[in-house]
One Martini backbone bead per residue (centre of mass of N, CA, C, O) as a GRO file, in nm:
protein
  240
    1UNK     BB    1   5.972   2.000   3.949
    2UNK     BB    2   6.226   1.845   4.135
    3UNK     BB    3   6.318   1.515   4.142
    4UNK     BB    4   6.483   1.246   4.339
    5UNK     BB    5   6.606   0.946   4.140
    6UNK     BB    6   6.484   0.624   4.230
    7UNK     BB    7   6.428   0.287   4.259
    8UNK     BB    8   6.125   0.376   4.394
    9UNK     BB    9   6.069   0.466   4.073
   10UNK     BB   10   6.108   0.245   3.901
   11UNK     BB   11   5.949   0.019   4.034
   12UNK     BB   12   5.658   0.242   3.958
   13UNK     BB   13   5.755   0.232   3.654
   14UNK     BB   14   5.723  -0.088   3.606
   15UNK     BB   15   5.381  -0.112   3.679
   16UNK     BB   16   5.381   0.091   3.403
   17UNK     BB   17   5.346   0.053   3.097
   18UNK     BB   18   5.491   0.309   3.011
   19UNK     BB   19   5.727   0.288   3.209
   20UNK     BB   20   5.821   0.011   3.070
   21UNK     BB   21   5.903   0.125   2.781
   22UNK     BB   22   6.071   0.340   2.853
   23UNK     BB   23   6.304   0.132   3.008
   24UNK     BB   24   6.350  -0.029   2.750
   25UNK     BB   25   6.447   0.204   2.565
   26UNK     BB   26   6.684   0.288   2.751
   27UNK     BB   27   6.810   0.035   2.710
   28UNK     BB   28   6.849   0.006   2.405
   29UNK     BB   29   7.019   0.260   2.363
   30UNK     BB   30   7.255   0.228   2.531
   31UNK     BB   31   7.356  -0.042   2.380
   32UNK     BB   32   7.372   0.062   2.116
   33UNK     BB   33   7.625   0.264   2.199
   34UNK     BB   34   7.810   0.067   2.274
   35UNK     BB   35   7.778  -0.108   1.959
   36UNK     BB   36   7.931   0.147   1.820
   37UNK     BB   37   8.191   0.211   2.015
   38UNK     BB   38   8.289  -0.088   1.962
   39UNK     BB   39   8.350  -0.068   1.625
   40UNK     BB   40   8.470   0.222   1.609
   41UNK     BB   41   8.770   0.121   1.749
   42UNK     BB   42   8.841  -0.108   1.501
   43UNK     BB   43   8.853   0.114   1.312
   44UNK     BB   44   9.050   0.146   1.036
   45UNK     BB   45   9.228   0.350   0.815
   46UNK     BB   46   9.291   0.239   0.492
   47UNK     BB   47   9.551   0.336   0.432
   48UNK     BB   48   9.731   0.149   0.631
   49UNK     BB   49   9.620  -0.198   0.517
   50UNK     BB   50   9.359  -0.139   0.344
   51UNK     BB   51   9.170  -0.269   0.073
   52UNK     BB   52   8.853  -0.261   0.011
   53UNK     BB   53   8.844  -0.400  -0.251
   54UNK     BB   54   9.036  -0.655  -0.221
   55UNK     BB   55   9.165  -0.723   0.070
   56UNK     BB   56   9.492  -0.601   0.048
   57UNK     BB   57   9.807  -0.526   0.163
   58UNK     BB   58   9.982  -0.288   0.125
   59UNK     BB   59  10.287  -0.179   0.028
   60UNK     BB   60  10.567  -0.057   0.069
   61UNK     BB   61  10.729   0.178  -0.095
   62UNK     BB   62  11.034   0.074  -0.048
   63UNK     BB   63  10.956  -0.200  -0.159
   64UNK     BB   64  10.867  -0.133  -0.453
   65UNK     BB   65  11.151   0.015  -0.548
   66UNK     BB   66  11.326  -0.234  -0.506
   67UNK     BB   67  11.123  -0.449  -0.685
   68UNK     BB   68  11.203  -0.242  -0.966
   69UNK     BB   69  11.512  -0.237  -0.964
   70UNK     BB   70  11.587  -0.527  -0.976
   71UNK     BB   71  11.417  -0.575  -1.269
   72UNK     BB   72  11.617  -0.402  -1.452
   73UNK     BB   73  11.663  -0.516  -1.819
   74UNK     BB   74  11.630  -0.204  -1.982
   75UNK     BB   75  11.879  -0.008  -2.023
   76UNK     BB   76  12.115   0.289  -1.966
   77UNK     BB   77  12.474   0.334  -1.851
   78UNK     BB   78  12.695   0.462  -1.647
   79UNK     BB   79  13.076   0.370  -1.504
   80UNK     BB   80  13.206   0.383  -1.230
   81UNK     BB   81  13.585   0.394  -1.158
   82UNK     BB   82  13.721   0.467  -0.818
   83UNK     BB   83  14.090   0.499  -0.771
   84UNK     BB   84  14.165   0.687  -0.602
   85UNK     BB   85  14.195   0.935  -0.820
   86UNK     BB   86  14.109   0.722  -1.046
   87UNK     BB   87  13.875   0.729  -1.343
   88UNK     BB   88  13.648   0.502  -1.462
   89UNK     BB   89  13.455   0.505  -1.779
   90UNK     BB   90  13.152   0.316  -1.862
   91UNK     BB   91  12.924   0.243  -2.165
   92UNK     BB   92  12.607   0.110  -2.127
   93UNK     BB   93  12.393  -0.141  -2.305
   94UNK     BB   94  12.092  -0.309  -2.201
   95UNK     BB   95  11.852  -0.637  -2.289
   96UNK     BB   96  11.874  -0.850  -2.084
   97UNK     BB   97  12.128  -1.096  -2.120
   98UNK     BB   98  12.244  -0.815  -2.292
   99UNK     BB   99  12.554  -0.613  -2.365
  100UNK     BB  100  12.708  -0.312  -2.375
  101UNK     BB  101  13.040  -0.178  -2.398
  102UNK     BB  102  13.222   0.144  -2.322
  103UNK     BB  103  13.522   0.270  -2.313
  104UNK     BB  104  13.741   0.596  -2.345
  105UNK     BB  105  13.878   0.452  -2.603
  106UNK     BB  106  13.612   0.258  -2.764
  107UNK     BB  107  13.638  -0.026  -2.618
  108UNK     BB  108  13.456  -0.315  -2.677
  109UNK     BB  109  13.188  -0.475  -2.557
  110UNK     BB  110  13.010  -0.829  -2.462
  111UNK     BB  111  12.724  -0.913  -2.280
  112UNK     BB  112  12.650  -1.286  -2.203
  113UNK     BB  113  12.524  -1.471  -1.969
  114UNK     BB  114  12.805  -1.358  -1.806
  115UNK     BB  115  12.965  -1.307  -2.029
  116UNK     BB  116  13.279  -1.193  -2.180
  117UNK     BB  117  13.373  -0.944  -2.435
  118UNK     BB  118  13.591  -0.880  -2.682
  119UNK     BB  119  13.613  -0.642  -2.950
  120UNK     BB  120  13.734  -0.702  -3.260
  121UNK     BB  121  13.729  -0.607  -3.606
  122UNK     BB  122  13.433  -0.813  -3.529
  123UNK     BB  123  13.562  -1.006  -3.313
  124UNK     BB  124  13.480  -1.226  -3.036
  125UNK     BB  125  13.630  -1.244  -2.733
  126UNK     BB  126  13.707  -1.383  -2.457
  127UNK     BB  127  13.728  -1.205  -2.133
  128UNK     BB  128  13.986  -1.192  -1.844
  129UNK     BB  129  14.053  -0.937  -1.819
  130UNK     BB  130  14.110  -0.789  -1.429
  131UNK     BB  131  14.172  -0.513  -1.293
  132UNK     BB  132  13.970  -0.604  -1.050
  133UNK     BB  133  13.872  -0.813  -0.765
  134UNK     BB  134  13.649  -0.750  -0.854
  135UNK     BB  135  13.348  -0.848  -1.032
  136UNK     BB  136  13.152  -0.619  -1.147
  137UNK     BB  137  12.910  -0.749  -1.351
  138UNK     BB  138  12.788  -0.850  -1.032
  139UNK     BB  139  12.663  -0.584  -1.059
  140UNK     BB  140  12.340  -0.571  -1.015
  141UNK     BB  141  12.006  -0.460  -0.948
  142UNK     BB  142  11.993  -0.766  -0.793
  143UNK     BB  143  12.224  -0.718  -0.599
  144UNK     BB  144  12.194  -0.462  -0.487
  145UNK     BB  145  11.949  -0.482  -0.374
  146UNK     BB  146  12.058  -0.686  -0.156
  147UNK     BB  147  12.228  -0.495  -0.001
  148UNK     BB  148  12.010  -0.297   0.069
  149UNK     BB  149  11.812  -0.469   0.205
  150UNK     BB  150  12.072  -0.553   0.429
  151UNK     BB  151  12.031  -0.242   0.520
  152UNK     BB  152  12.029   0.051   0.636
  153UNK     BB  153  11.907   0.350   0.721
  154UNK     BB  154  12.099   0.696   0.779
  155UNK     BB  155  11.962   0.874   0.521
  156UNK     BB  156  11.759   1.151   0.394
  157UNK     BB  157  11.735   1.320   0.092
  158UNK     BB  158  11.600   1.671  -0.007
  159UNK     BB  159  11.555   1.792  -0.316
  160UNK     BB  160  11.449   2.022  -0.554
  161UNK     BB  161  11.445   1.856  -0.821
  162UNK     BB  162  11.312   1.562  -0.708
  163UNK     BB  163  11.555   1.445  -0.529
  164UNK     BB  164  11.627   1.126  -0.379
  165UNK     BB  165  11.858   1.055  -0.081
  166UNK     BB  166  12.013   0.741   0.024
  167UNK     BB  167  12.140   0.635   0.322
  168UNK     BB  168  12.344   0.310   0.353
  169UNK     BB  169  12.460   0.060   0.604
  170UNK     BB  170  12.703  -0.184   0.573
  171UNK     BB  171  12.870  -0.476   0.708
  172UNK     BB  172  13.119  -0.619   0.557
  173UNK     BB  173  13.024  -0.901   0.643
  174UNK     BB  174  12.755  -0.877   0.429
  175UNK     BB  175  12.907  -0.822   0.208
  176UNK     BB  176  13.077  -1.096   0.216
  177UNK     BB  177  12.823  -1.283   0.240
  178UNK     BB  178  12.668  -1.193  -0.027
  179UNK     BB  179  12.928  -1.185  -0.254
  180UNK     BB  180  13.144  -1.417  -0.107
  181UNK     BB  181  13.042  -1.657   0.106
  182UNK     BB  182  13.162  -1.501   0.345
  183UNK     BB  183  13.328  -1.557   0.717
  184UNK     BB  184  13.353  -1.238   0.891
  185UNK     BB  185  13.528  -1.029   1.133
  186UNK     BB  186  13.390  -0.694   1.146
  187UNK     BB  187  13.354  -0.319   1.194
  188UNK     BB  188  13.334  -0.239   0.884
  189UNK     BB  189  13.180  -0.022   0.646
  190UNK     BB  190  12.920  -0.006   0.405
  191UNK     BB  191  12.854   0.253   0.145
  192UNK     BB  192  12.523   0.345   0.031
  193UNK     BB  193  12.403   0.512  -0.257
  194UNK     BB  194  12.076   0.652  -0.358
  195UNK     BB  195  11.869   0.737  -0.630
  196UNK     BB  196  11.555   0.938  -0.660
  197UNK     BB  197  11.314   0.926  -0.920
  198UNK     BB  198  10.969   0.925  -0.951
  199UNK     BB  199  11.026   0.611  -0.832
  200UNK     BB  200  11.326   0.595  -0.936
  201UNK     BB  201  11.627   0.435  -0.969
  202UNK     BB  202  11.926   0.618  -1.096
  203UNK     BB  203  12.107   0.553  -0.871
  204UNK     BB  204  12.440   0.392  -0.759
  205UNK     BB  205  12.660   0.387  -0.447
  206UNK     BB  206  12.984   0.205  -0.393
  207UNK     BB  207  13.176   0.207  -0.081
  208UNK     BB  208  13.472   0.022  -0.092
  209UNK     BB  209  13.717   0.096   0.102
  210UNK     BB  210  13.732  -0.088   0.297
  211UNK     BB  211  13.770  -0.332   0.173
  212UNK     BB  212  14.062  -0.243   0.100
  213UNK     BB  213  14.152  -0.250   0.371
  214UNK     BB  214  14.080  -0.565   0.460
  215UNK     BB  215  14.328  -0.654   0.269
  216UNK     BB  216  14.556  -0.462   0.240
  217UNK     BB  217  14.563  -0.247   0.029
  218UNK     BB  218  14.687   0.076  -0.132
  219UNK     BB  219  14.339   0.156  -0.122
  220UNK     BB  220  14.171   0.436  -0.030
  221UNK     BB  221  13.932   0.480  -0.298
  222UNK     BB  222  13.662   0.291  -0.320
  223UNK     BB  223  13.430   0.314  -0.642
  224UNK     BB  224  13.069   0.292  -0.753
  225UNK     BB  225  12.884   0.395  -1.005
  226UNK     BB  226  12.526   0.414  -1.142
  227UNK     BB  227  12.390   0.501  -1.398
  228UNK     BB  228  12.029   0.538  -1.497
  229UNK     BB  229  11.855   0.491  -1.833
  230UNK     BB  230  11.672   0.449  -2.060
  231UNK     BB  231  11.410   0.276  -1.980
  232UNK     BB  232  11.299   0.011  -2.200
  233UNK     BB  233  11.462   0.164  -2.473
  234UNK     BB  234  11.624  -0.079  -2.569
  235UNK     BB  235  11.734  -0.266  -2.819
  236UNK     BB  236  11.819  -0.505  -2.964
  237UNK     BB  237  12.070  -0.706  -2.920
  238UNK     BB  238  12.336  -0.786  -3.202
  239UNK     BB  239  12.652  -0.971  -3.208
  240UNK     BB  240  12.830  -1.178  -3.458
   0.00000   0.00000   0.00000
């Protein structure tokens, strides 16, 4: 028979032993529930934020794979450099702060420690014949980490192939301070475009073309691609 649960049956049952018992058991238990449910209300879900065993915030992919890009110090490279319809095409190999280049007619290059060198035969001469207004020398894996570091991310393809292509913008203006620390007001942007494999970017592309318009050039399409290869494979540059 049901009846029904008043004050004054608590009250009744508070000065029996038993029902004082049961009424404490009842109330450590609701009490219990509350602080279960809100310890795991705090609780974050591991891969978010924290790693258990070390106890250190993990690192954003984005910024991992930047951070791989720019300290690349030993690979090879195929340098492509678009003038309005025409390619030139430069292929070197880098380890640590010396390259050798070659053009498409066979001319080789010397770099070290930012200085160029032109070879001839086998006697290296300081070179300073540039045929373009950048020192393209100076994009280098951590010169581009730092333009994209500080782009936008515009969008983002994936291929069949497990390449995956990033495109960014930059402000033209941010471009030039961070390239020749010039201050510009420009609503002009430049175009970087990114592959990566397999958590490595193997490829940058810099359309600088809009740079030649804000120059005032008569150059249409000024493009730099740079193919990244043999990571890790060149043996030590050695040039008498």
């Amino acid at each position: 028979m049901n009846k029904k649960f008043s004050f004054k049956n608590i009250v009744e049952a508070w000065h029996n032993p038993r029902g004082r018992a049961a009424i404490l058991l009842c109330g450590y238990l609701i009490f219990l529930m509350f602080v279960v449910g809100g310890v795991r209300s705090n609780i974050k879900p591991n891969s978010n934020n924290i790693d258990n065993d070390n106890n250190v915030e993990e690192t954003p992919k984005e910024e991992i794979l930047n951070s791989e890009y720019k300290n690349y110090s030993n690979y090879e490279y195929e340098l492509k450099i678009t003038v309005n319809d025409v390619t030139n095409i430069y292929l070197g190999k880098k380890n640590n702060n010396k390259s050798l280049i070659t053009d498409v007619n066979n001319q080789t290059y010397y770099l070290e420690d930012g200085i160029l060198y032109i070879i001839n035969n086998g006697v290296k001469n300081i070179y300073n014949n540039n045929n373009y207004d950048l020192n393209l020398i100076n994009f280098t894996p951590n010169t581009n980490n730092s333009l994209i570091e500080a782009a936008t991310l515009n969008y983002t393809t994936n291929f069949a192939n497990g390449n995956i292509s990033k495109n960014y913008i930059l402000s033209l203006s941010a471009f030039m301070k961070l390239i020749f620390g010039s201050d510009i007001s420009s609503n002009e942007i430049v175009s970087i475009t990114t592959t990566e494999n397999n958590d490595l970017i193997t490829n940058v592309t810099l359309d600088l073309s809009n740079y030649e318009k804000y120059k005032g050039s008569n150059v249409n399409n000024f493009v730099i691609s740079i193919t990244y290869s043999n990571l890790n494979g060149v043996p030590e540059i050695n040039v008498d």
